[in-house]
N, C-alpha and C positions, 0 to 999 in steps of 0.2 A: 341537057340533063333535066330529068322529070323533077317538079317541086317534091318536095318531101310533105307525105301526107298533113294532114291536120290532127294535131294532135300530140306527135311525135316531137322528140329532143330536140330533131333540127329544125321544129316547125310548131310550136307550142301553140295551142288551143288560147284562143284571145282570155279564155276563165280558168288559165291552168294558173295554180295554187303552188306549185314544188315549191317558188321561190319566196312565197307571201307566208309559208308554214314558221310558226314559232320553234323555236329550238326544241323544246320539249312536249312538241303537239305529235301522237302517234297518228300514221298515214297508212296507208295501204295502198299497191299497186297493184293493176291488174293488167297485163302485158297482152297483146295480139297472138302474142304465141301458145296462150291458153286457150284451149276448145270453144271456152264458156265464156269468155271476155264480152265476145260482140255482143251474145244474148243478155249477160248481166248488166252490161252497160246501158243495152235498151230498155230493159227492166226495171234500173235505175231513172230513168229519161221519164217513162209512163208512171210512175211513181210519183216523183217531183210536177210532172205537168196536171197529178190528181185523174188520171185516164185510166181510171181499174179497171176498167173491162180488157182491157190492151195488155195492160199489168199482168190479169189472171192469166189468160193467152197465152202472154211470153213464156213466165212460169210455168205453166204447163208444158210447155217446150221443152225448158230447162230440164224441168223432172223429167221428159219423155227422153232427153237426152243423157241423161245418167241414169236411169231406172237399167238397164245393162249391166252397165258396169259404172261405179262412180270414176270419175278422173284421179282421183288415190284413193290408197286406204286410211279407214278413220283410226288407225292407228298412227298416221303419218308425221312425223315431228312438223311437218308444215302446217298438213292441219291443226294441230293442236297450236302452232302460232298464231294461225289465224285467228281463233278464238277467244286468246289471249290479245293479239291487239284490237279485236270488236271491244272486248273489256276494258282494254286501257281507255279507246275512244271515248268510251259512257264516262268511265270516271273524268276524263278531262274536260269532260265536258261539264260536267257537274261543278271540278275546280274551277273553272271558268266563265260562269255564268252572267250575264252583265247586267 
């Protein structure tokens, strides 16, 4: 049997955080089974390594890839979670501060 990717439940990213998260730290997941995962994830990746040229790139990507059609409507109670927990992040992060 093939190892289970990296990254995954049965095979956690040596910098996965699920288990290091505080009780009342909000997270977000972004699953493989979403269109956009792989590109957000790189976009994330060139972001943190400070590579904006690569960054704009991705993103342009991203946009060329929902400029169509987006992946839901922004009426979508998902979406509207999502942006509630970007909000909760900032604030906890502000509580947080060290």
């Amino acid at each position: 049997m093939a190892k289970a990717p990296v990254g995954s439940k049965s095979n956690p990213s040596e910098f996965d955080v699920l288990e290091k998260l505080e009780a009342d730290e909000p997270y977000f997941v972004i699953r493989a089974h979403d269109p956009l995962s792989s590109a957000l994830v790189e976009l994330h990746a060139y972001i943190g390594a400070g590579q904006s040229g690569a960054a704009h790139n991705k993103l342009a990507e991203i946009m060329a890839m929902t400029s169509a059609k987006a992946p839901r409507p922004a009426s979508s109670p998902k979406y509207r979670e999502t942006f509630a927990i970007s909000l909760a992040m900032e604030q906890w992060r502000e509580n947080h501060e060290e």
